[in-house]
C-alpha positions as CSV (number, residue, x, y, z in Angstrom):
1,X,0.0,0.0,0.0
2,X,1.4,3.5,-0.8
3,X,2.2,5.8,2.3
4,X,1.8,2.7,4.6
5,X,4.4,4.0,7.1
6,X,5.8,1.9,10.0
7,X,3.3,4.0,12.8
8,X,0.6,2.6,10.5
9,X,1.6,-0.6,10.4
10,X,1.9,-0.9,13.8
11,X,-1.6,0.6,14.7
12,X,-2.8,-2.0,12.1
13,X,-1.1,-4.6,14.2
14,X,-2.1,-4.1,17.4
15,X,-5.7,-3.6,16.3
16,X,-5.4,-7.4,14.8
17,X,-4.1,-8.7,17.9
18,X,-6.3,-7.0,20.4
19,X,-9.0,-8.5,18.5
20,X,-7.9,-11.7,18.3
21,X,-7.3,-11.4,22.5
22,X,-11.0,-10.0,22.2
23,X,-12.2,-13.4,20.6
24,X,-10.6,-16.0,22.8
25,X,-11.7,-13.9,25.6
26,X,-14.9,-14.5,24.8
27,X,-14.9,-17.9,23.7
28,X,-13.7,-18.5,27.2
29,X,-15.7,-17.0,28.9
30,X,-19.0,-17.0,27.6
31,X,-18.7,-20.5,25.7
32,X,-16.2,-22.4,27.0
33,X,-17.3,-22.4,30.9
34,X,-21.2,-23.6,29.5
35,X,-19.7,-26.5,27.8
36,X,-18.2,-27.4,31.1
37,X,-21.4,-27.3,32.6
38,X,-23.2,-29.3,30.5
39,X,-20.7,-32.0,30.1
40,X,-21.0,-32.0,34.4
41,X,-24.6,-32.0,34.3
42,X,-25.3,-34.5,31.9
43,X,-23.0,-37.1,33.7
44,X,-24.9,-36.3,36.8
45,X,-28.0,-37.5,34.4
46,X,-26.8,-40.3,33.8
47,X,-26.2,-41.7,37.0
48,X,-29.9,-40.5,37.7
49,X,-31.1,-42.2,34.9
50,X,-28.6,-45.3,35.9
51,X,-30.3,-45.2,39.5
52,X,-34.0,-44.7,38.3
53,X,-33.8,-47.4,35.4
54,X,-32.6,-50.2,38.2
55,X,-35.5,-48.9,40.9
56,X,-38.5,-48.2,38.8
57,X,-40.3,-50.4,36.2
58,X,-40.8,-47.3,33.6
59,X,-38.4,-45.4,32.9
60,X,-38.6,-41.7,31.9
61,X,-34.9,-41.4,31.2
62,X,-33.1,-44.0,29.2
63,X,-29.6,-44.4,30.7
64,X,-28.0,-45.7,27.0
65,X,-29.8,-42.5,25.6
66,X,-27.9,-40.8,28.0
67,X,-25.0,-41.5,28.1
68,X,-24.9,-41.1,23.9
69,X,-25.9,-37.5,25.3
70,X,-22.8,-37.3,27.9
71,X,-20.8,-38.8,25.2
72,X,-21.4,-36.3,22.7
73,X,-21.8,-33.3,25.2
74,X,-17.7,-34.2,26.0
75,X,-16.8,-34.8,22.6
76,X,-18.2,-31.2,21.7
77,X,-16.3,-30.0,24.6
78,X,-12.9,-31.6,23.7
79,X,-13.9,-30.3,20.4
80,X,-14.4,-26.5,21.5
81,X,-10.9,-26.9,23.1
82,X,-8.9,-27.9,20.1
83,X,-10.3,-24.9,18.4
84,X,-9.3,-22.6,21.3
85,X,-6.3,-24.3,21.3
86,X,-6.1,-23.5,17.8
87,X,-6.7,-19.8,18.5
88,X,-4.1,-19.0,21.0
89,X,-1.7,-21.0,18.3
90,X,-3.1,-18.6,15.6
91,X,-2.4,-15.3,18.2
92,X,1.1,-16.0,18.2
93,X,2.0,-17.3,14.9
94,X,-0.1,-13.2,13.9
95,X,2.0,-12.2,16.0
96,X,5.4,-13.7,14.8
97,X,4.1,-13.0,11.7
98,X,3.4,-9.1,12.0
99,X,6.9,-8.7,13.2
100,X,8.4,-10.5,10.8
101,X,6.7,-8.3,8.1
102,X,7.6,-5.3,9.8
103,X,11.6,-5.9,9.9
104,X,11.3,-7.1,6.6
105,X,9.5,-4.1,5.2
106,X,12.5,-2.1,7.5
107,X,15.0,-3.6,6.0
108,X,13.5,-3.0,2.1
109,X,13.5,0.4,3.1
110,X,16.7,0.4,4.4
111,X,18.6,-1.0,1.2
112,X,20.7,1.6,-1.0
113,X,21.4,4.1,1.8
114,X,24.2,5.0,3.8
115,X,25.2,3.4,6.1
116,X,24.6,5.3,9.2
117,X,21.3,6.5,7.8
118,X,18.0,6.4,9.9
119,X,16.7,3.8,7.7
120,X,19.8,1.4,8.4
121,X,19.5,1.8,12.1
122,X,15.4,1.5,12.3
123,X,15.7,-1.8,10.4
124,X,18.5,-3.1,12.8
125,X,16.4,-2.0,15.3
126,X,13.3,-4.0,14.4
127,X,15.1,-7.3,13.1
128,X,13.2,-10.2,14.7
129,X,15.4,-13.3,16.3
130,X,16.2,-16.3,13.9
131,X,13.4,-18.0,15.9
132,X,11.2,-15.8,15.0
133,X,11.6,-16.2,11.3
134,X,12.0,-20.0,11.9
135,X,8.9,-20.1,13.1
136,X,7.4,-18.2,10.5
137,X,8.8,-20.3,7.6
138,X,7.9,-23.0,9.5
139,X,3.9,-23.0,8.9
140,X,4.5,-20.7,5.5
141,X,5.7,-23.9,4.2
142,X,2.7,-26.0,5.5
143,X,0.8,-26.9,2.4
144,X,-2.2,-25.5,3.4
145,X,-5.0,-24.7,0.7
146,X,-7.9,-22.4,0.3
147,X,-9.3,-24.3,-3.3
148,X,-9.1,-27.6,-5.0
149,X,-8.4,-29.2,-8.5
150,X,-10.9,-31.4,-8.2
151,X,-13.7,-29.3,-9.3
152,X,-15.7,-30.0,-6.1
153,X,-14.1,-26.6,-4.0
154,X,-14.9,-28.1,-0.4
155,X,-12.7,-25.7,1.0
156,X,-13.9,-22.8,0.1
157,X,-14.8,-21.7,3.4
158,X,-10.9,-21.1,4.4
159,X,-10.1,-17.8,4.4
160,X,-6.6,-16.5,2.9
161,X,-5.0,-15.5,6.1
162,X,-6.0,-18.9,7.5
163,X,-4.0,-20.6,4.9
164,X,-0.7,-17.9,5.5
165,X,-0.5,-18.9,9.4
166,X,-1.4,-22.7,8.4
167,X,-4.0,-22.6,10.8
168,X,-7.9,-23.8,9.5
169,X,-9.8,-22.8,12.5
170,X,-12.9,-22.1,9.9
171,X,-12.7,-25.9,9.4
172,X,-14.4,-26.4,13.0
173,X,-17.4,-24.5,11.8
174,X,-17.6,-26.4,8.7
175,X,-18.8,-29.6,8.0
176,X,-22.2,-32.1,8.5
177,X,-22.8,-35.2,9.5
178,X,-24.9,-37.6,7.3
179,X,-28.7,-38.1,8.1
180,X,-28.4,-42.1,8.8
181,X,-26.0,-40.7,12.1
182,X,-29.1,-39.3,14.0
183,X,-29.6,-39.3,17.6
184,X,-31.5,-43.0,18.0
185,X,-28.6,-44.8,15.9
186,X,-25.3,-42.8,16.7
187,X,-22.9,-44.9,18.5
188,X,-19.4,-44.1,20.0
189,X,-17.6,-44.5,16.6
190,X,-19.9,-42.3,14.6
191,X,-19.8,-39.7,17.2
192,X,-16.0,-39.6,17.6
193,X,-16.2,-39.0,13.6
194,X,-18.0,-35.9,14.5
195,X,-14.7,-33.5,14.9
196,X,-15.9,-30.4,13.8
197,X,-18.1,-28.0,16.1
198,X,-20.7,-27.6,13.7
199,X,-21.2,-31.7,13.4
200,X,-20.7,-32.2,17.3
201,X,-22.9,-29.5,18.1
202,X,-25.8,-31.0,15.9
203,X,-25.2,-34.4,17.3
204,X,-25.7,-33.6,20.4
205,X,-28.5,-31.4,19.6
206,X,-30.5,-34.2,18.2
207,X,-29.5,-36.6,21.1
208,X,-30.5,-34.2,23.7
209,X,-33.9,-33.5,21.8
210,X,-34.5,-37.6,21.7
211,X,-33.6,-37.8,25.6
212,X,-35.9,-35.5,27.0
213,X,-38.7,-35.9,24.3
214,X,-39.0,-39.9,25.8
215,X,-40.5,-38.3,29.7
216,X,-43.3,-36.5,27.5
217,X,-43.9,-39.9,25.4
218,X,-43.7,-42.0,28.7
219,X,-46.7,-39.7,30.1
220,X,-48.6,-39.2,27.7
221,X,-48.8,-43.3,27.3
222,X,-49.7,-43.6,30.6
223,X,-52.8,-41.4,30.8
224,X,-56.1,-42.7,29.2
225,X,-57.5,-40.4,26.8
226,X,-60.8,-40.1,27.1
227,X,-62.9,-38.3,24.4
228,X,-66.1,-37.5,26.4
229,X,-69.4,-35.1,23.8
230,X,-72.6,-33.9,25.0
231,X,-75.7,-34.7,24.2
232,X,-76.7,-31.0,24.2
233,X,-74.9,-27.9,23.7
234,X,-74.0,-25.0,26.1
235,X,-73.0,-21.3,25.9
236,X,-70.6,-21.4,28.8
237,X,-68.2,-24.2,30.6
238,X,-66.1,-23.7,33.5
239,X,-63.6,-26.9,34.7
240,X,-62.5,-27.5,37.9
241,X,-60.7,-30.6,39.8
242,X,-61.3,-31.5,43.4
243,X,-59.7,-33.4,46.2
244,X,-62.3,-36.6,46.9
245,X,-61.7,-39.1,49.5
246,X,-60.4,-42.6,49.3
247,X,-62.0,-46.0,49.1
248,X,-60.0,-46.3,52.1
249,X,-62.2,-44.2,54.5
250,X,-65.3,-46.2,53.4
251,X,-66.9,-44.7,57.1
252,X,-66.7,-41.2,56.1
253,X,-69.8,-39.5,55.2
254,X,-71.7,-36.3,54.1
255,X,-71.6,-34.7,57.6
256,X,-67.9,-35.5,58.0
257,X,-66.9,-33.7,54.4
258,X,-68.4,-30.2,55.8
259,X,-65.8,-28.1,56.0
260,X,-63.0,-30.2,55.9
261,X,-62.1,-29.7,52.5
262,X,-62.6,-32.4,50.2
263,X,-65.7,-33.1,47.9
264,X,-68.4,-35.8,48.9
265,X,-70.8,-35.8,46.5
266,X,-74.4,-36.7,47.6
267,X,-76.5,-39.2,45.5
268,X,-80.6,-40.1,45.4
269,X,-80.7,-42.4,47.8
270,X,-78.4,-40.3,50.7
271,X,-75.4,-42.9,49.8
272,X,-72.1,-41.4,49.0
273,X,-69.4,-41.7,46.1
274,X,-66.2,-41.9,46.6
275,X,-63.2,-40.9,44.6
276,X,-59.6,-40.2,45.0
277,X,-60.3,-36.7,43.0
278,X,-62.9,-35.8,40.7
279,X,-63.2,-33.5,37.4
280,X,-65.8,-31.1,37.8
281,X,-68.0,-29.2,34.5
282,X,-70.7,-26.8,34.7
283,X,-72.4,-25.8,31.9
284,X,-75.0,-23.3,30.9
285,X,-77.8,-24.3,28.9
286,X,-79.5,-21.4,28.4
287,X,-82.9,-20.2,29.7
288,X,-81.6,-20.3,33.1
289,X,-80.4,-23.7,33.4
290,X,-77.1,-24.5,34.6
291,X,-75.7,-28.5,34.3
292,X,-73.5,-29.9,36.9
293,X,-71.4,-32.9,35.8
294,X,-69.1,-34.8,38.8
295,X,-66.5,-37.4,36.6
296,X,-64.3,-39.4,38.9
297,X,-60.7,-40.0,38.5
298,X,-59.5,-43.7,38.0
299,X,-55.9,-44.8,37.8
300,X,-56.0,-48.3,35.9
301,X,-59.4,-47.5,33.6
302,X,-61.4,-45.0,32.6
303,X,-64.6,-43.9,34.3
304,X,-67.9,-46.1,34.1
305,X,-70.1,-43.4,35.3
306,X,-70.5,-39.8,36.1
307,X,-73.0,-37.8,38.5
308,X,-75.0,-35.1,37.1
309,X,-77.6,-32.8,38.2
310,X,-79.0,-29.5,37.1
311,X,-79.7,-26.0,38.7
312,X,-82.5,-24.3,37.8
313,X,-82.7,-20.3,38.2
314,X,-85.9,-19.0,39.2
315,X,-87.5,-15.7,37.8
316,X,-86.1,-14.0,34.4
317,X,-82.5,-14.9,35.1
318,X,-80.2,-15.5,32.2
319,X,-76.4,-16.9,32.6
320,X,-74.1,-14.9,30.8
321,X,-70.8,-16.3,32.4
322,X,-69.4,-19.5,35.0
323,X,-66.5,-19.8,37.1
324,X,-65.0,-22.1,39.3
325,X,-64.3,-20.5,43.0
326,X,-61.6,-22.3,45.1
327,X,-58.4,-23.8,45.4
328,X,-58.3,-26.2,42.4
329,X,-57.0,-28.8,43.6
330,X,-53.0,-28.2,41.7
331,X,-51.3,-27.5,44.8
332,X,-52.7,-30.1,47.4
333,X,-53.8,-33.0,44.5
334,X,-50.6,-35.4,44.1
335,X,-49.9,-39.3,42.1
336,X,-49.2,-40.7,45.9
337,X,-51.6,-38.6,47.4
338,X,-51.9,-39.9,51.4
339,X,-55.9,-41.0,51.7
340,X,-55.6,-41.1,55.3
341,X,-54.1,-37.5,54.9
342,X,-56.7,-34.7,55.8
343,X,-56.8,-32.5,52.7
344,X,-57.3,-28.7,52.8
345,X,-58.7,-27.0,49.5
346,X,-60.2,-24.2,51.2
347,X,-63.7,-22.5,50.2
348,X,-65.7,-23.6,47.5
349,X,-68.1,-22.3,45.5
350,X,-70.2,-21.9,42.0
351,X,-69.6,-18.4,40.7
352,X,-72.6,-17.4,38.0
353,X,-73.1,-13.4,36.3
354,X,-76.3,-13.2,35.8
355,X,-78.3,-11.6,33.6
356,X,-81.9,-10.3,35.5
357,X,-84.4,-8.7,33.2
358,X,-86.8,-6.3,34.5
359,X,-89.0,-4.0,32.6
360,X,-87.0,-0.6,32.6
361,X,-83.8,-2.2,32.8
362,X,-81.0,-5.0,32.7
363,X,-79.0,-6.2,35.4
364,X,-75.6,-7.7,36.1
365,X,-75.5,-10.0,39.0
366,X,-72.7,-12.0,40.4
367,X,-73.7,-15.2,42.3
368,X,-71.6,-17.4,44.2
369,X,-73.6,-20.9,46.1
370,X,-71.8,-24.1,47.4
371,X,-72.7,-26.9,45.5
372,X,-71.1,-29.9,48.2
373,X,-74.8,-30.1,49.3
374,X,-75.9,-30.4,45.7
375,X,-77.8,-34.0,45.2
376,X,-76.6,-36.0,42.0
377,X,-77.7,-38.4,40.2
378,X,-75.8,-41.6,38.9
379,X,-75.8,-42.7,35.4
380,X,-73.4,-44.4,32.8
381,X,-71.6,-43.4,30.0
382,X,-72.9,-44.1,26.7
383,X,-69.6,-45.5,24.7
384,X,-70.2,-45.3,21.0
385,X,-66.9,-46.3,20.4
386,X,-62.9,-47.1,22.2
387,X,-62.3,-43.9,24.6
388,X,-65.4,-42.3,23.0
389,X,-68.1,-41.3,25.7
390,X,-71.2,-39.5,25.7
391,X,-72.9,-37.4,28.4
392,X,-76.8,-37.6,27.9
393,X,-78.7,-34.3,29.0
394,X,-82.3,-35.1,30.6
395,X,-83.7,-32.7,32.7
396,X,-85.6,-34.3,35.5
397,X,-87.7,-31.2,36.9
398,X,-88.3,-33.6,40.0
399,X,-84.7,-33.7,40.8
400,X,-83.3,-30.3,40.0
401,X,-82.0,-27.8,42.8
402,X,-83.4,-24.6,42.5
403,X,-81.8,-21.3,42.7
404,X,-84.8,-19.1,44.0
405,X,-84.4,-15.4,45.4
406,X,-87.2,-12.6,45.8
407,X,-87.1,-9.6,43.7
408,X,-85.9,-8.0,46.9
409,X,-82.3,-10.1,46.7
410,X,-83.8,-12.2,50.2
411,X,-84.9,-15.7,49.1
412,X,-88.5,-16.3,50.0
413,X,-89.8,-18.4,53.4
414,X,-92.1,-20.7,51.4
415,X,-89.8,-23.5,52.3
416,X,-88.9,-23.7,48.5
417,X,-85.2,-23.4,48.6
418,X,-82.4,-25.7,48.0
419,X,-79.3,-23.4,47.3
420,X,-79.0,-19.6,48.2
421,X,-76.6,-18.0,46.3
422,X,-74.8,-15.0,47.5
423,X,-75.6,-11.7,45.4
424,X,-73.3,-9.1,44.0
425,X,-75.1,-6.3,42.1
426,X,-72.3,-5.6,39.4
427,X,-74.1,-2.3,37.5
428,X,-77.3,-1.4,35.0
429,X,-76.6,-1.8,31.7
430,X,-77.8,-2.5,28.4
431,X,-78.4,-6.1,27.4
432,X,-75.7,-5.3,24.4
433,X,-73.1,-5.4,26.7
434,X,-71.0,-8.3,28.1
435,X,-69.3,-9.3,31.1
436,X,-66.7,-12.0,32.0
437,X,-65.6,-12.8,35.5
438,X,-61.8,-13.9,37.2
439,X,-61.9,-15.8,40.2
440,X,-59.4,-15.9,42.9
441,X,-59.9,-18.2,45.7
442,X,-56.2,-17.7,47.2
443,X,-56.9,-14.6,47.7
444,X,-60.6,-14.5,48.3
445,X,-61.8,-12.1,45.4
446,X,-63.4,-11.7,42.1
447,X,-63.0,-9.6,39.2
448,X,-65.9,-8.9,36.9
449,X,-65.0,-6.7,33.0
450,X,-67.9,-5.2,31.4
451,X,-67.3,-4.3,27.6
452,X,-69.6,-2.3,25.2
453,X,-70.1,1.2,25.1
454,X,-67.8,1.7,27.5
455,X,-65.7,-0.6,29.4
456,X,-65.6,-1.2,33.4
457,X,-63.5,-3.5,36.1
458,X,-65.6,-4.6,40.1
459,X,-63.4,-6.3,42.1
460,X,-65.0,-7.9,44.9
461,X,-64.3,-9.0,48.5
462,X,-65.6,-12.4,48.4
463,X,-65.1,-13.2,51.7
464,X,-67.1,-11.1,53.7
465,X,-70.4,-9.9,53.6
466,X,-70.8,-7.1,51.0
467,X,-70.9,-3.6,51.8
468,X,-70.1,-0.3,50.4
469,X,-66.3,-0.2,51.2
470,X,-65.7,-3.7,50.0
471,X,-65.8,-3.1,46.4
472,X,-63.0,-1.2,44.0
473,X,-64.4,0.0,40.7
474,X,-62.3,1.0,37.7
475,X,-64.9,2.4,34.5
476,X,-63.2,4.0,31.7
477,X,-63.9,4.4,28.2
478,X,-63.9,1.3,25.9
């Protein structure tokens, strides 16, 4: 290059070899010490999976699996450490190199003066030892090439200055290995042919992508699916789980499960059903009529039977919205669940909005009853085919509970009464709006957002007995 004086040259330089520095520093750091980690990790796995494979009859880890993964995991390590290796090799040949060039380019400059010129003494000055420049003819004569006469130019991802210092590091980020070597059938020999980062890193990408795709097989064989359609169908669903008790505590009964925190359903003839847990579904079926389905849990086979009944709402009610309110069973319901244990869901309850229809106006209501006095009926499923069951919806007007309240919010004393729901008044409005309701029973509240002409949060204090304080509003326009 013209005017490429020796301060130039030596700016250049130092730039080069700071950023080389920069790169391994990083490649230590931020690359290196992970590899370490997972190499660590996944032998830990493995004795895991060695220890869980002897003791339990299915396995969700397969100890060959992972040790392929612990295998591959070190040999990407070992892998990442050549090419470091290769790096700080690559620093100081640059280095070597740099000097080399810039006594040579000294001494060029220095030819055809006088003797006792500048240019004589800088190029002494800067004259690199003979190891230097044995060094530096050392991998200038390494036959290292950037192209082939083949035709087939498989290297042409080296780079120019790679070939110079006789160092490929690009080769580590080059290469694949063949389809036939995925994760199920790679074996120690096929891995160890994996010597480029690029080919290590994908094989143990795909191994580690086999291992821990097997636990999410392994459950999902082990549930029964269960495709269960209704007869008839509803505007609104809610789902809920519950804690039941145990074929175990066959003396328990109806008055023993109040309050205590597990669900005893009730049947026609005053006899109980019991259950490790249940799957509870309500359902809205318009015209005031709410369904309530009770599906027990079974470990080896699916259900036989479900209990249903149906609330009916009296007076011009419509249900716009259902919610389960309670602990749902996630935190307290376990595989090796104790039946001797004394479970502790908390407070539950049925949470409805309402729609009441007057003659001026239209009002929002939201209702909250317990349901673990509700009486059920038993029936069975209707199987149409394997794993295919059918609820059947026939309202017995004998047998439904009724919701009944006087237009003054106070149920009336004719005796009538089965379930007395507790009232929120959420706001007048226009029957175009809607309104969908949050739940919390951790933290004993309800949310209820109203959208239409203009959009409005109540938040509600469940838990106590409603006056004005209790209530937070938010309206703002929608």
């Amino acid at each position: 290059r013209p005017h490429f004086h020796d301060q130039l040259f030596q700016r250049e330089a130092r730039g080069i070899e700071a950023s080389a520095a920069s790169v391994e520093g990083i490649l230590r750091s931020n690359v290196l010490s992970h590899l370490r980690a997972v190499v660590y990790e996944t032998e830990e796995l493995y004795g895991l999976a060695r220890a869980q494979g002897n003791s339990e009859k299915v396995s969700f880890i397969d100890p060959e699996m992972t040790l392929r993964l612990y295998t591959a995991s070190r040999l990407l390590f070992l892998t990442f450490q050549r090419c470091i290796a290769q790096i700080v090799e690559a620093r100081s040949r640059l280095h070597d190199f740099l000097a080399w060039m810039r006594g040579s380019a000294s001494q060029i400059r220095a030819r055809g003066t006088a003797m006792d010129s500048v240019q004589r003494k800088n190029a002494s000055d800067r004259r690199v030892p003979n190891g230097v420049i044995l060094r530096v003819t050392d991998f200038l004569s390494m036959p290292i090439k950037s192209t082939l006469t083949d035709g087939t130019n498989k290297l042409k991802h080296r780079n120019l200055t790679e070939c110079i210092i006789g160092l490929p590091i690009s080769d580590f980020f080059a290469g694949e290995i063949e389809q036939e070597q995925a994760a199920d059938n790679a074996t120690i020999s096929n891995m160890n042919n994996a010597n480029t980062l690029k080919s290590a890193l994908k094989m143990t990408f795909q191994i580690s992508s086999a291992l821990f795709e097997q636990p999410r097989h392994v459950l999902s064989q082990s549930f029964h699916r269960l495709d269960v359609h209704f007869a008839k169908q509803h505007t609104h669903m809610a789902l809920h789980r519950r804690i039941g008790v145990g074929h175990a505590r066959v003396g328990v009964s109806q008055e023993d499960g109040k309050g205590r925190g597990f669900f005893l359903p009730k049947l026609l003839d005053e006899s109980n059903e019991l259950s490790h847990y249940w799957m509870l579904l309500a359902r809205s079926l318009g015209n005031g009529l709410v369904e309530f389905i009770a599906i027990p849990g079974c470990e080896a086979q699916p259900p036989s039977f479900y209990l249903q009944t149906h609330l009916r709402i009296a007076g011009e009610y419509d249900v716009s919205d259902i919610a389960f309110y309670g602990d749902d069973g996630n935190s307290s319901l376990a595989p090796n669940i104790d039946i001797d244990a004394e479970p502790t869901e908390g407070k539950q309850s049925l949470g409805l909005i309402v729609k009441r229809h007057n003659t001026e106006a239209t009002e929002d209501e939201l209702w909250l009853l317990h349901y673990d006095a509700i009486v059920f009926g038993k029936f069975h499923f209707v199987k149409r085919a394997t794993n295919h069951l059918t609820i059947a919806t026939e309202v017995n007007e004998d047998f439904c509970t009724w919701i009944n309240v006087g237009d003054d919010g106070t149920p009336p004393s004719d005796g009538s009464l089965d379930v007395i729901p507790k009232r929120r008044i959420i706001r007048d409005s226009s029957n175009k709006q809607s309104s969908q309701m949050n739940l919390c029973g951790s933290r004993g509240t309800g949310g209820v957002v109203s959208s239409g002409y203009a959009c409005s949060l109540d938040i509600f204090d469940l838990e106590e007995d409603e006056e004005p304080d209790d209530d937070i509003r938010f309206v703002g326009e929608g």
